[in-house]
C-alpha positions as CSV (number, residue, x, y, z in Angstrom):
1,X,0.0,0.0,0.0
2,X,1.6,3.1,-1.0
3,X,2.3,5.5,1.8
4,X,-0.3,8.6,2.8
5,X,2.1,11.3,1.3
6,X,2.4,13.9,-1.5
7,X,6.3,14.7,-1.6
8,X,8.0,17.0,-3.7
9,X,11.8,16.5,-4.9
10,X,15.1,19.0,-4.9
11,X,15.4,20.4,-8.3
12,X,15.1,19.2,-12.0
13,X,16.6,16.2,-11.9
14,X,16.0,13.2,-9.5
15,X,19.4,12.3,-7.4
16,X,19.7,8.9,-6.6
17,X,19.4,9.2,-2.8
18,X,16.0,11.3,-3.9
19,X,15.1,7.9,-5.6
20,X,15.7,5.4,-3.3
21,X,13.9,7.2,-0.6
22,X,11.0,7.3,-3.3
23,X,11.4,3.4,-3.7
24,X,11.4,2.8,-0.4
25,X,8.7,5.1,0.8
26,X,6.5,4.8,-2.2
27,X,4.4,8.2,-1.4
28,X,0.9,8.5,-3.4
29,X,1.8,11.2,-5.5
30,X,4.6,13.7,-6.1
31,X,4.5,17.6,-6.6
32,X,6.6,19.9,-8.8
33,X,7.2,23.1,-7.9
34,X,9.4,26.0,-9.9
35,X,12.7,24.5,-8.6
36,X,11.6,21.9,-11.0
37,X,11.3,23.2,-13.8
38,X,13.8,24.2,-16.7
39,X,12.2,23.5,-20.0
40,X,9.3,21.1,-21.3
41,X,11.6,17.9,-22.4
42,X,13.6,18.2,-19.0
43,X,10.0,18.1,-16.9
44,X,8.6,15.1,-19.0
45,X,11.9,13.3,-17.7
46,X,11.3,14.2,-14.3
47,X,8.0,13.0,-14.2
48,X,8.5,9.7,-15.7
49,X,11.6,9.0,-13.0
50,X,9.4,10.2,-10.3
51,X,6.8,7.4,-11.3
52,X,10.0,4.9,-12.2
53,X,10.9,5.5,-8.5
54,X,7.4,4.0,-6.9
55,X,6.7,1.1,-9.9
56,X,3.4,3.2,-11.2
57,X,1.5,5.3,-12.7
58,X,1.5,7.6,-9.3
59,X,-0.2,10.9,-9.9
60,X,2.3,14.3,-10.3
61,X,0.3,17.8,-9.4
62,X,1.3,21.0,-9.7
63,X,0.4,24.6,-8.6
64,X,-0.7,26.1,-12.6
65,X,-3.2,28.6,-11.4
66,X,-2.5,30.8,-13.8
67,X,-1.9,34.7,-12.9
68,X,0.7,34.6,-9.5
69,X,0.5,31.0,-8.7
70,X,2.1,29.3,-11.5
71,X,5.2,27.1,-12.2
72,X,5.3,26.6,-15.6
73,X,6.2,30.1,-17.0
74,X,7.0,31.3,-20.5
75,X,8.7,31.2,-23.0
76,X,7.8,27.4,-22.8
77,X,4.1,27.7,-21.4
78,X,1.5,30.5,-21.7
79,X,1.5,33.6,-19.5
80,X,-2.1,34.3,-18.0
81,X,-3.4,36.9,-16.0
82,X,-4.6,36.4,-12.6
83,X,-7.9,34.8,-12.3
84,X,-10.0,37.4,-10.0
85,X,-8.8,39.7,-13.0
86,X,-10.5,37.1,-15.7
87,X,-13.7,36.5,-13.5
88,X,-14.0,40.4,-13.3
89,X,-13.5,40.3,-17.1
90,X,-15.5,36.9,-18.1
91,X,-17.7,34.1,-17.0
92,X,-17.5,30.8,-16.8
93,X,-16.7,30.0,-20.7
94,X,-13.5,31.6,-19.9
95,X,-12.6,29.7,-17.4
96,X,-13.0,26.8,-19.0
97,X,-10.9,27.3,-21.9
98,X,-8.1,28.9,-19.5
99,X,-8.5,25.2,-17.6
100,X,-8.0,23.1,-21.0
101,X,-5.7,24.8,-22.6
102,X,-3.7,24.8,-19.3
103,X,-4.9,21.0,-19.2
104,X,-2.8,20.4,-22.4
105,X,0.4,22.0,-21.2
106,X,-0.2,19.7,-18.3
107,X,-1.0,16.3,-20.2
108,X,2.1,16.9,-22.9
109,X,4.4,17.1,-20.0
110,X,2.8,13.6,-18.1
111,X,1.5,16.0,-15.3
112,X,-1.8,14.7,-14.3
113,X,-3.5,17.0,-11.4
114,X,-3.6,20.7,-10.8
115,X,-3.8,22.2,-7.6
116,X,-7.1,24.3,-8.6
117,X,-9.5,25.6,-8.7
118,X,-9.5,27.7,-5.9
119,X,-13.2,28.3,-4.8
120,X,-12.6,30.8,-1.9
121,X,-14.5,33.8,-1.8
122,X,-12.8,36.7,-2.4
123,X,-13.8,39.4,0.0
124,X,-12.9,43.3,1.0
125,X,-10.0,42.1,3.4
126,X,-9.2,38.8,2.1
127,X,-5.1,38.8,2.4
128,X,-3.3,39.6,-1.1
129,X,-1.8,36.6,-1.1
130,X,-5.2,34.6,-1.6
131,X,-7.4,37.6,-3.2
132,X,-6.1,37.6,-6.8
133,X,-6.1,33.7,-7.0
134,X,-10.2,33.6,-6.3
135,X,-12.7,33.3,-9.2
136,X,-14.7,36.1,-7.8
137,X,-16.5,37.8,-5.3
138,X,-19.8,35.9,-4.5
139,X,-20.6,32.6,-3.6
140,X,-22.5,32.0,-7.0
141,X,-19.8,33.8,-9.2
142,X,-17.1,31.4,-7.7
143,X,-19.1,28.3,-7.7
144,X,-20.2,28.7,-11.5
145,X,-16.1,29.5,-12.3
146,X,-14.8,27.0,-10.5
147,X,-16.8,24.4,-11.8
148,X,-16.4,25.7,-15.6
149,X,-12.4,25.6,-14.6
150,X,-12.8,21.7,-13.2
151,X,-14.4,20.7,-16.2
152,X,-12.0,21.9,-18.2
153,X,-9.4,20.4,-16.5
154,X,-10.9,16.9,-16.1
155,X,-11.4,17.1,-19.8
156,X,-7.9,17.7,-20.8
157,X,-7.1,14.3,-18.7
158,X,-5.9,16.6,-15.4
159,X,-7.6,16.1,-12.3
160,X,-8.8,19.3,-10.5
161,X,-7.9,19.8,-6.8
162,X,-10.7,22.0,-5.0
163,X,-8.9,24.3,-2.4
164,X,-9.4,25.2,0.0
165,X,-11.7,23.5,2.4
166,X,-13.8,24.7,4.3
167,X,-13.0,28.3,3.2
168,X,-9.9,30.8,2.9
169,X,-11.4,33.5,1.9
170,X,-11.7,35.8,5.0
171,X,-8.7,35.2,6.0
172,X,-6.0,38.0,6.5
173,X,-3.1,36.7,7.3
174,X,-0.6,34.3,4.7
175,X,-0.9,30.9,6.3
176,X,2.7,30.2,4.6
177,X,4.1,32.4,7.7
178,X,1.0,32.4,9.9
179,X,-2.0,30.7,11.4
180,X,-5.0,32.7,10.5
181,X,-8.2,33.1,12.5
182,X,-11.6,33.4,10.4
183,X,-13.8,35.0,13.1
184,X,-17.2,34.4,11.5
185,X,-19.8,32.5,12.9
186,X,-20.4,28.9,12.0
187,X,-23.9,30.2,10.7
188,X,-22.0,32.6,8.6
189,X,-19.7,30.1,7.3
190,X,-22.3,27.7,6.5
191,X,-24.6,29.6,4.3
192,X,-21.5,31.7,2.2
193,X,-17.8,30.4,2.5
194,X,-19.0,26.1,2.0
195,X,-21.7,27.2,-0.2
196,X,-18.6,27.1,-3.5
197,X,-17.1,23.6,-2.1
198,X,-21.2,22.3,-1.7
199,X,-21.8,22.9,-5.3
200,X,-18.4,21.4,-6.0
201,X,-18.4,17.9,-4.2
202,X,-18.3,15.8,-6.8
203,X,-14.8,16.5,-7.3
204,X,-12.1,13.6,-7.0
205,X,-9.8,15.4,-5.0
206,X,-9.6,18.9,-2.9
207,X,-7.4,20.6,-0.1
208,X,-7.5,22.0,3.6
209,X,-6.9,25.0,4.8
210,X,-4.6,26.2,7.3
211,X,-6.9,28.3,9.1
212,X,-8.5,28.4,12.5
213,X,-12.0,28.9,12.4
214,X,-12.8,29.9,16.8
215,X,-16.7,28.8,15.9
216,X,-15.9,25.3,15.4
217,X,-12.8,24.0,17.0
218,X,-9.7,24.9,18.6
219,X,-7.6,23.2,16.2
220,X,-6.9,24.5,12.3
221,X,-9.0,22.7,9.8
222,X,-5.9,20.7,8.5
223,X,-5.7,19.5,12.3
224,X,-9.0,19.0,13.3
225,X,-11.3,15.9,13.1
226,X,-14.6,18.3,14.0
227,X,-13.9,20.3,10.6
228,X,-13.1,17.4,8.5
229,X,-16.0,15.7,9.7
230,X,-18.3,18.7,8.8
231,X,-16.6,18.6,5.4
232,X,-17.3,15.2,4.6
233,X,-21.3,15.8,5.9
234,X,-22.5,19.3,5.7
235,X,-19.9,20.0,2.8
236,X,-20.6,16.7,1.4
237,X,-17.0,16.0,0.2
238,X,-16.2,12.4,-0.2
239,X,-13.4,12.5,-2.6
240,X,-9.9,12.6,-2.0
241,X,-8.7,15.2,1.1
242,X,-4.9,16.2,1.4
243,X,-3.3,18.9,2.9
244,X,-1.6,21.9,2.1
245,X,1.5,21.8,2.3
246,X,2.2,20.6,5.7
247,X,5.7,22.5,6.2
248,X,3.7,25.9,6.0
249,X,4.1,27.9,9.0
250,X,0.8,28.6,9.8
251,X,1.2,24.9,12.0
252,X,3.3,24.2,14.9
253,X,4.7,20.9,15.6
254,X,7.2,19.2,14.5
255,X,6.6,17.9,10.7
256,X,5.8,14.4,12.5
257,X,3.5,15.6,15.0
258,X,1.8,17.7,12.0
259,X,1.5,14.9,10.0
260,X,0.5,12.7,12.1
261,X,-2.2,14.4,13.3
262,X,-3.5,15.9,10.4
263,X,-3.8,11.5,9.8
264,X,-6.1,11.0,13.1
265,X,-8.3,14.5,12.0
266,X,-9.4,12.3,8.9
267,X,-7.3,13.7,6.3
268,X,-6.4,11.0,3.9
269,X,-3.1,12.4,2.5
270,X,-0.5,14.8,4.0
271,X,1.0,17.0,1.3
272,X,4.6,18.1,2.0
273,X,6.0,20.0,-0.6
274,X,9.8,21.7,0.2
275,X,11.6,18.8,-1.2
276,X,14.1,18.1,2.1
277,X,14.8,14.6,2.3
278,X,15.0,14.7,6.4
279,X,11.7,16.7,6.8
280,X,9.9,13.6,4.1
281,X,11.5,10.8,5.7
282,X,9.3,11.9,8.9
283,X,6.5,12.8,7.0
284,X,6.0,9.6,5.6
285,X,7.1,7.7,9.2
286,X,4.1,9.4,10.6
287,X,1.5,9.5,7.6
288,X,1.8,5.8,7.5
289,X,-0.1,3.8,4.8
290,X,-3.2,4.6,3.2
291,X,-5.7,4.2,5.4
292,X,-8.4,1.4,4.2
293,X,-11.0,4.3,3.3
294,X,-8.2,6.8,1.8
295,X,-6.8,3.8,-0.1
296,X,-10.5,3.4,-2.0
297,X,-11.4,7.2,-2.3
298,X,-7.7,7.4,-4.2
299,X,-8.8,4.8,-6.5
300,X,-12.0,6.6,-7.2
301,X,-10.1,9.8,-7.7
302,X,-7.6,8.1,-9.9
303,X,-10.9,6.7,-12.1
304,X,-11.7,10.2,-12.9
305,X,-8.2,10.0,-15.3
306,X,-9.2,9.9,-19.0
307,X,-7.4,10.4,-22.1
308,X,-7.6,14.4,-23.4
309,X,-10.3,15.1,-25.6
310,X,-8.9,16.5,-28.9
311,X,-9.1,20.2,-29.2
312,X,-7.8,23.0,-31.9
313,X,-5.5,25.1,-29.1
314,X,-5.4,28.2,-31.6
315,X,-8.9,28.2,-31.5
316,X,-8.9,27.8,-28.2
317,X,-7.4,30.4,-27.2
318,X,-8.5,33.1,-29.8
319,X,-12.3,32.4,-28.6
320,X,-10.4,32.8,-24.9
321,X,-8.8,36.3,-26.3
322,X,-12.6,37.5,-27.9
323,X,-13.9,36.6,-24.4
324,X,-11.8,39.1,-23.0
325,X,-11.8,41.9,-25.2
326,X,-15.4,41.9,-24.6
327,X,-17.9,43.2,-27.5
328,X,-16.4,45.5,-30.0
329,X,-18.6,48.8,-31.9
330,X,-19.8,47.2,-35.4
């Protein structure tokens, strides 16, 4: 059974010791991050020794938002602008053709899931790391988007990962250096922030957050087993749940004690993402196997994996361009 981990690697190119750890461990799934990256025949090679490493056809994600949060960056891959800029600009449509065409970057490189879309709300105060990566500014807006941007994922042969759950969008503070604390009212946070991931949970596979919400636990959601619960019943999520990145700072803990009890909260997969071989080695220690119920809502998620649908990406993307340039004066 392969063990309950996401693990990045160092840089471009797998080192041996990177590869035996892999063998050994045999995490889920990898992730690629910019350190990874040099050009489009270097990346295919690195994702076809990360799945030589575990024996299979192990899934590799990747952050390809689009706008700030991307890895693949031109002059190889397409530039886009920043999707709270495209929802204020566009509607769904647009978001689906942004989501295939970056679904065939994706699927020529072997890269199989993206870590999107992100369905938090973006709101007057949401923190300016988060705000520009939402798909818009009311529940409905972002629900519609997101779903337009999973379907044209999924149908470029990427799966989608919804983040992130239950709701990131009233935070303030960047959970990559801090834990922040959504003070809204679990009545609140019912009927606006999980109304997105509601309409979205069908997906195969979606992400915590790293944020404390005081009106339902103590713990972060990542940590705590009364927020995942709610996700799997009032959210209705029963796909695959990861992390983020368990390394960020908005936990404390050692990356054991994080991963281990981000494990017990009912999170299926811990997602550790900074590529240092100590800090994985732990990870994985703690993580463990796939649990019995993980192990058979990853092979559900895996089924969603189909062959690309053919597409004309010219045309693609000059409908895309029309989209935004908006009508014209005859």
């Amino acid at each position: 059974m392969p063990s309950a981990a996401i693990l990045g690697c160092a840089g471009p190119r797998l080192g041996a010791d990177e590869a035996a750890f892999f063998r050994a461990a045999d995490p889920w799934g990898f992730i690629l991050f910019t350190r990874n990256v040099a050009d489009p025949w270097q990346v295919a090679r690195l994702v076809a020794d990360l799945r030589e490493a575990v024996g299979r056809e192990a899934p590799v994600l990747i952050d390809q938002e689009g706008g700030r949060v991307v890895r693949l960056r031109p002059p190889h891959w397409r530039a886009w602008c920043d999707p709270l800029d495209l929802a204020a600009r566009a509607g769904p449509r647009a978001f689906w053709l942004r989501y295939r065409l970056i679904a065939a970057e994706l699927a020529a490189l072997g890269i199989d899931a993206n870590c999107a879309p992100v369905a938090d709300i973006a709101g007057p105060r949401t923190h300016r790391f988060l705000r520009p990566r939402c798909l818009g500014v009311s529940a409905p807006e972002v629900a519609a988007n997101a779903a337009a941007a999973a379907a044209g994922l999924l149908a470029g042969g990427v799966l989608p990962v919804l983040k992130h759950l239950p709701g990131h969008g009233r935070a303030e503070a960047d959970s990559h250096v801090a834990l922040p604390r959504v003070r809204a009212s679990a009545e609140t946070l019912a009927a606006e922030d999980f109304a997105p991931f509601r309409a979205l949970a069908g997906l195969p596979m979606a992400m915590t957050a790293h944020v404390h919400y005081p009106a339902l636990d103590t713990a972060p959601a990542t940590l705590s087993a009364r927020i995942i619960g709610l996700i799997r019943e009032r959210i209705g999520f029963q796909g695959l749940l990861m992390t983020d990145d368990i390394a960020m700072q908005a936990l404390a803990g050692s990356m054991a004690a994080r991963s281990a009890q981000a494990i017990a909260a009912g999170c299926d997969v811990v997602l550790h993402c900074n590529g240092k071989l100590g800090e994985m080695e732990a990870v994985v220690a703690a993580a463990g196997p796939l649990a019995p119920a993980a192990a058979a809502r990853a092979a559900v998620a895996l089924g969603f994996r189909r062959a690309p649908e053919p597409i004309d990406s010219r045309a693609l993307a000059a409908e895309l361009e029309a989209l935004l340039q908006g009508p014209r004066d005859a």
